[in-house]
C-alpha positions as CSV (number, residue, x, y, z in Angstrom):
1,X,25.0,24.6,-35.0
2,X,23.3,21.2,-36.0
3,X,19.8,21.2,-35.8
4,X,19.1,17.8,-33.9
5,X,18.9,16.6,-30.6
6,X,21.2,17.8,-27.8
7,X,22.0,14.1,-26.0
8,X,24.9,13.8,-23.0
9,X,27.3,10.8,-23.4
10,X,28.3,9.4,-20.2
11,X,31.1,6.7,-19.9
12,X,32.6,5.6,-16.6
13,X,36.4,3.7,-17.1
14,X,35.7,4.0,-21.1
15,X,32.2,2.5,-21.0
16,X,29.0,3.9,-22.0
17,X,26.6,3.5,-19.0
18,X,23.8,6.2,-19.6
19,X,22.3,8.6,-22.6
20,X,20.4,12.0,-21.4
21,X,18.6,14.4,-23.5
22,X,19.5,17.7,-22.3
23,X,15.3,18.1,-21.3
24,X,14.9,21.5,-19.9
25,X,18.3,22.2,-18.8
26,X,18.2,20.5,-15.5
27,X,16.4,17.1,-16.3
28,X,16.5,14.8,-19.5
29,X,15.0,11.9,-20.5
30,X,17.3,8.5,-20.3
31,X,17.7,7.2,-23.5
32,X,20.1,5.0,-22.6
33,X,18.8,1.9,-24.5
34,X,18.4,3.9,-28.1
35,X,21.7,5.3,-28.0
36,X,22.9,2.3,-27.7
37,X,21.2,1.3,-31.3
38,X,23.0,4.5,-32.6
39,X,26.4,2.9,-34.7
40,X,28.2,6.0,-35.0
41,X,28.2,5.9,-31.1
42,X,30.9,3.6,-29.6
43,X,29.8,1.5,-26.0
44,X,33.5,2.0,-25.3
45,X,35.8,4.5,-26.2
46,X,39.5,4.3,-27.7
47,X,43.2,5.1,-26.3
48,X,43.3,7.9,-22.9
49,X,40.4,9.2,-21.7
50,X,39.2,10.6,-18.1
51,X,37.8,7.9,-15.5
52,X,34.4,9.2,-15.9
53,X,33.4,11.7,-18.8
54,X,30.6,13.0,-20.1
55,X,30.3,14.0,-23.8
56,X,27.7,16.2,-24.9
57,X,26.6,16.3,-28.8
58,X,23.7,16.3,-31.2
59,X,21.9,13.3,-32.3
60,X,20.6,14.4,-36.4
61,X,19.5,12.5,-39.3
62,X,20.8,13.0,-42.7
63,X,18.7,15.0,-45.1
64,X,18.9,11.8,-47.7
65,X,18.0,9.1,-45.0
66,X,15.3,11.4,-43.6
67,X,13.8,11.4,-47.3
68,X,14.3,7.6,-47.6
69,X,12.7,6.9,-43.9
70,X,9.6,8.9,-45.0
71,X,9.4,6.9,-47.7
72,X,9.2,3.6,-45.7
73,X,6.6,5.5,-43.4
74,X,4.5,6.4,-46.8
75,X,4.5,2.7,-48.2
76,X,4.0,1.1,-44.4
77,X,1.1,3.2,-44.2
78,X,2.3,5.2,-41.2
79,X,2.3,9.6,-40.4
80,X,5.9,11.0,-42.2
81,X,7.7,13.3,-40.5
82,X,7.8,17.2,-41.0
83,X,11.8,17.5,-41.0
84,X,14.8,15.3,-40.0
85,X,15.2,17.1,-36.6
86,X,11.9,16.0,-35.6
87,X,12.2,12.9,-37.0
88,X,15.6,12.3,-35.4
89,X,14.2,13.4,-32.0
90,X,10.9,11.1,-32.5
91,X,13.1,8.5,-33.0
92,X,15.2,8.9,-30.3
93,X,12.4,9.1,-27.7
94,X,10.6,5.6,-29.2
95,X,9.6,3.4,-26.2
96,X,10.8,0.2,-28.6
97,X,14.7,0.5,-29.1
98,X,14.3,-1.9,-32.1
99,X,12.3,1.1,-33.4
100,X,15.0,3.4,-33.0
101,X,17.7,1.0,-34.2
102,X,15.6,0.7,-37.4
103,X,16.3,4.7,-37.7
104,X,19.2,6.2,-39.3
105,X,20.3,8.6,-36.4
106,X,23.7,10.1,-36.4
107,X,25.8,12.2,-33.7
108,X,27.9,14.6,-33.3
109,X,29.9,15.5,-30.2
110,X,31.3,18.9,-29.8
111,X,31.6,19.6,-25.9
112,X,31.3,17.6,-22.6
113,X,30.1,17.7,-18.5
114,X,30.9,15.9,-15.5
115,X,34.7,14.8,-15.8
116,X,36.8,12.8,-13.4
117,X,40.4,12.6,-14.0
118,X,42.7,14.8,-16.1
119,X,41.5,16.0,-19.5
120,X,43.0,15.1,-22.5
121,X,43.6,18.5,-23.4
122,X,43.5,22.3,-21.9
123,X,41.6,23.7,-24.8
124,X,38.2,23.3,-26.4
125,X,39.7,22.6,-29.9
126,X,41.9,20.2,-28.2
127,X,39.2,18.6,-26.5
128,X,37.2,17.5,-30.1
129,X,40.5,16.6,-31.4
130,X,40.6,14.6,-28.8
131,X,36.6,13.2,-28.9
132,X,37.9,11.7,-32.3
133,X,40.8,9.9,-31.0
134,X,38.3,8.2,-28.6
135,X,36.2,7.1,-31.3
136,X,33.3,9.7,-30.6
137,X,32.2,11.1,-34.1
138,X,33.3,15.2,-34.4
139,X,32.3,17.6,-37.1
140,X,35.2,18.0,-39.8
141,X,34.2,22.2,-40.3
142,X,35.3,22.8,-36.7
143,X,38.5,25.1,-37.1
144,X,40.3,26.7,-34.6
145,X,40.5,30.7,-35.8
146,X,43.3,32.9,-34.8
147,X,41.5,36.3,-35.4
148,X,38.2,38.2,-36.2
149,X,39.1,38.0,-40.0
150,X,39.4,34.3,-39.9
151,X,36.7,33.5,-37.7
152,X,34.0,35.3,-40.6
153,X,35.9,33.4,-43.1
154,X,34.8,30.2,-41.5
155,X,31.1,31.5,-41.0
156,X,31.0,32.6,-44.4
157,X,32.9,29.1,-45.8
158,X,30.3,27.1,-44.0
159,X,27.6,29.2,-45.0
160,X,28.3,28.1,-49.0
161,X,29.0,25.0,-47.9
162,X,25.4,25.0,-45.8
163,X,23.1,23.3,-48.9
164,X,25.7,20.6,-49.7
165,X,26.2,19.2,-46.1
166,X,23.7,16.3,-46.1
167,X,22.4,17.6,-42.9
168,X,20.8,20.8,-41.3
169,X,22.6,23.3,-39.3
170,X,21.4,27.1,-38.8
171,X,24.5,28.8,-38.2
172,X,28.0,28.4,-36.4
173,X,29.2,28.6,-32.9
174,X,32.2,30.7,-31.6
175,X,34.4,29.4,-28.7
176,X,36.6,30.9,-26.2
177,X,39.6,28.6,-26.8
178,X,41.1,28.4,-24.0
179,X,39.2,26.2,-21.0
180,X,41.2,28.4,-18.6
181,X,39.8,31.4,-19.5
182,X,36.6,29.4,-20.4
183,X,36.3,29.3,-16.2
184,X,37.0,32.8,-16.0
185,X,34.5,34.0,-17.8
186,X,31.5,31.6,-16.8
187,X,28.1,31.8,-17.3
188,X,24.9,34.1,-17.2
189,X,22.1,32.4,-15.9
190,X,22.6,29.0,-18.4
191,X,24.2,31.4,-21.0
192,X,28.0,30.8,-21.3
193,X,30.2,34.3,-21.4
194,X,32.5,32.5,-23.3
195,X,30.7,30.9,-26.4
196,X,28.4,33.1,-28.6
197,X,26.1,31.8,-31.7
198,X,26.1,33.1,-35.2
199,X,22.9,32.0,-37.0
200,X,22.7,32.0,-40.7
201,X,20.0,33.9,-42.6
202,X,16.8,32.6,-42.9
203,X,16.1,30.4,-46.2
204,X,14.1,31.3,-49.0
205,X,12.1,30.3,-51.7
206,X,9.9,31.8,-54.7
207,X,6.0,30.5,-54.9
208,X,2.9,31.6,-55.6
209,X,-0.1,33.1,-53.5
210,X,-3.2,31.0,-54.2
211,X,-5.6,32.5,-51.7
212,X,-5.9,34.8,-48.5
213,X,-7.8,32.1,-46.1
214,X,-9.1,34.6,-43.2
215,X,-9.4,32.7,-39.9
216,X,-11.8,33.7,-37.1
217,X,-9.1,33.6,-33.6
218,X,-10.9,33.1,-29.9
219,X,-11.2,36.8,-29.4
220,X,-13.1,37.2,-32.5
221,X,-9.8,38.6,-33.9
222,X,-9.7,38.3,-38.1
223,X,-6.1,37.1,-38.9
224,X,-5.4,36.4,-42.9
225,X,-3.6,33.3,-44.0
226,X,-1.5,32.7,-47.4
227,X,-2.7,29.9,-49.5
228,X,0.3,29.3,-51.1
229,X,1.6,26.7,-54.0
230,X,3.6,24.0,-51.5
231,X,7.6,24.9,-51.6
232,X,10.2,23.1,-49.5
233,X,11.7,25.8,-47.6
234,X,15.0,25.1,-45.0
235,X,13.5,21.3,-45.1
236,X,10.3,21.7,-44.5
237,X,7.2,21.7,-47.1
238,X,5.2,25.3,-46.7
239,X,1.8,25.6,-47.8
240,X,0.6,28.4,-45.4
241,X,2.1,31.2,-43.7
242,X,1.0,34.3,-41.9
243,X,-0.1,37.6,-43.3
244,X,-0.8,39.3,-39.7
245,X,-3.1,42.0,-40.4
246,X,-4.6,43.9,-42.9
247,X,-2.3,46.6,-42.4
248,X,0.7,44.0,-43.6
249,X,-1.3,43.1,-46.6
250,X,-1.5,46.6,-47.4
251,X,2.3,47.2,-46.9
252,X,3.7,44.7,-48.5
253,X,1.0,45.2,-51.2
254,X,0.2,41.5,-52.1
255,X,-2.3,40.3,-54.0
256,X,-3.4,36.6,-55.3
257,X,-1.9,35.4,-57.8
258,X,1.3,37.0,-56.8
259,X,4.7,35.1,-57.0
260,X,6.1,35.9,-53.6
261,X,9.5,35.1,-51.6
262,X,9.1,32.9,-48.7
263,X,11.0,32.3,-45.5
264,X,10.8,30.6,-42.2
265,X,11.2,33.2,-39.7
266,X,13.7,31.8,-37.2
267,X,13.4,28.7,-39.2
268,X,10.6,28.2,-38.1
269,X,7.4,30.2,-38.5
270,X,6.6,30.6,-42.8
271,X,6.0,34.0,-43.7
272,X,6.0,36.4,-47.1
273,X,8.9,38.6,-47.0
274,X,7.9,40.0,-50.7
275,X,6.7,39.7,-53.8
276,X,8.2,39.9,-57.1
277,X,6.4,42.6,-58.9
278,X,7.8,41.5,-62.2
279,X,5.4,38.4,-62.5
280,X,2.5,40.0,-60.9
281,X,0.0,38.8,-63.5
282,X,-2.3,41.4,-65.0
283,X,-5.6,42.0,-63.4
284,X,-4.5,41.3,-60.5
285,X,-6.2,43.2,-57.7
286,X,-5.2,44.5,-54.0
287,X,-6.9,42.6,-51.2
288,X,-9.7,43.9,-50.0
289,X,-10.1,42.8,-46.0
290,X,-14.0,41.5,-45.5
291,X,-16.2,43.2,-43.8
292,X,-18.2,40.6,-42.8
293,X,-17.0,37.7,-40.2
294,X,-16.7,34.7,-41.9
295,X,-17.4,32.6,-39.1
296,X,-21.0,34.1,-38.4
297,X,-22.1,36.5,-40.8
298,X,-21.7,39.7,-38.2
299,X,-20.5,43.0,-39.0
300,X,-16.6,43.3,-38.9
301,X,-14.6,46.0,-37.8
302,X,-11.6,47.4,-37.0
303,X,-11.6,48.8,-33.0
304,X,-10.1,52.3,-32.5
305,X,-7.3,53.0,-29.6
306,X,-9.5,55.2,-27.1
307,X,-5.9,57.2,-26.7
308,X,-4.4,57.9,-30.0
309,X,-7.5,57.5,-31.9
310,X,-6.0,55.1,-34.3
311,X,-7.4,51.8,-36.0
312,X,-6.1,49.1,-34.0
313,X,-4.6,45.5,-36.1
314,X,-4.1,42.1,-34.4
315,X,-0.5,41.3,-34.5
């Protein structure tokens, strides 16, 4: 599972004539002019291929050019970029197509759509195979498993593998094989029967709690905030991340000054999934919630459920 850009290929008689983002399922973007700045991505394909096909991929940036094209952005005086899959899809929606071309994207193709003609192959793992033949970049981990036993093995391989790949992925994708029994099965809703995703567990990283910031929400709602010591974490810089409630504070008992461990639930939202009570410096004291809002002065409280007769929390 890259973590990029999902972007459809299509090529009539070998020739690329249009780029899509995959939008919202049903409508994209044309990015035709971009793609075409993308090298990895050939304007005409090699050897046999169907009259018209459409190849479906990911357009990513490598974790070392990301790094290097932030750098460029710092010294040019222009915003960096959070991670490389924003910055690849940023780059990939620029207006200019000098812009993009100035941008190290990459792709990867790994399935496909509209197809006249017959296909190169009656299975999916023929069907990459095939993708390489016709010049289309393909991911070298994809394996064609024989059993249960063997399709962990790969998960777990690529898993190890994960930090030294040069680029972001956040998990693996199993695949019915066989495109007969790929029809068979079909879809739910936009969901395929036949294809099922296996995310890896959420990174994580060791820092330390600096502060609990509480913020004041639209309904008056007091939600705390870790201050934390910045830590890169699946890519991304973390400075903040959510504490919920008071009743989470309490739970997870932590206190500033803490070293806690950090992930990015989903990979995406930073949050506190411990702390290491082994460097919990001495004196340090359990958070005690404010009872006064620090937005206005007013008297804070926490509102009781009129049925159970328990303090309520914001979640």
């Amino acid at each position: 599972k890259i973590d990029g850009l999902s972007c459809t290929l299509r090529y009539e008689r070998g020739q690329l004539v249009q780029a899509a983002t995959r939008g919202d399922g049903y409508e994209g973007e044309d990015v035709t002019a971009n793609v075409r700045t993308i090298a990895e991505i050939p304007h005409a394909l090699r050897g046999d291929f169907p009259e018209i096909m459409e190849a479906r991929g990911e357009i990513y940036m490598r974790r070392d050019e990301f790094e290097a094209l932030n750098e460029r952005q710092l010294t040019a005086g222009e915003k960096i970029f959070a991670n490389p899959r924003n910055a690849a899809a940023g780059s990939l929606r620029q207006l200019d197509p000098l812009i993009t071309a100035a941008r190290p994207l990459r792709f990867f193709a790994y399935a496909w759509g509209a197809a006249e003609g017959d296909l190169p192959s009656d299975t999916q793992s023929g069907m990459v195979a095939a993708f390489g033949t016709m010049g289309l970049p393909v991911n070298p981990l994809t394996k064609r498993c024989v059993s249960v036993e063997e399709m962990i093995a790969q998960y777990q391989l690529i898993e190890e593998k994960r930090p030294t790949l040069g680029y972001d992925i956040d998990g693996v994708v199993y695949k019915v094989d066989d495109l007969a029994l790929q029809q068979r099965l079909g879809f739910i809703s936009r969901s395929p029967r036949w294809a099922t995703a296996r995310k890896f567990p959420a990174e994580q990283a060791r820092t330390v709690l600096l502060d609990i910031d509480i913020q004041v929400g639209r309904t008056g709602a007091l939600t705390p905030v870790a201050k934390l010591q910045p830590i890169t974490v699946g890519g991304v810089v973390v400075s903040n991340a959510t504490l919920h409630n008071e009743d989470e504070i309490a739970r997870k008992d932590v206190r500033v000054g803490d070293t806690v461990i950090v992930q990015r639930a989903g990979d995406v939202i930073p949050q506190i999934v411990s702390v290491v009570l082994e460097k919990r410096p001495a004196g340090a004291k359990p958070y005690e919630f404010p009872n006064l809002c620090p937005a206005c002065g007013s008297h804070a409280e926490r509102q009781t459920d009129s049925k159970t007769g328990d303090a309520e929390v914001a979640m």
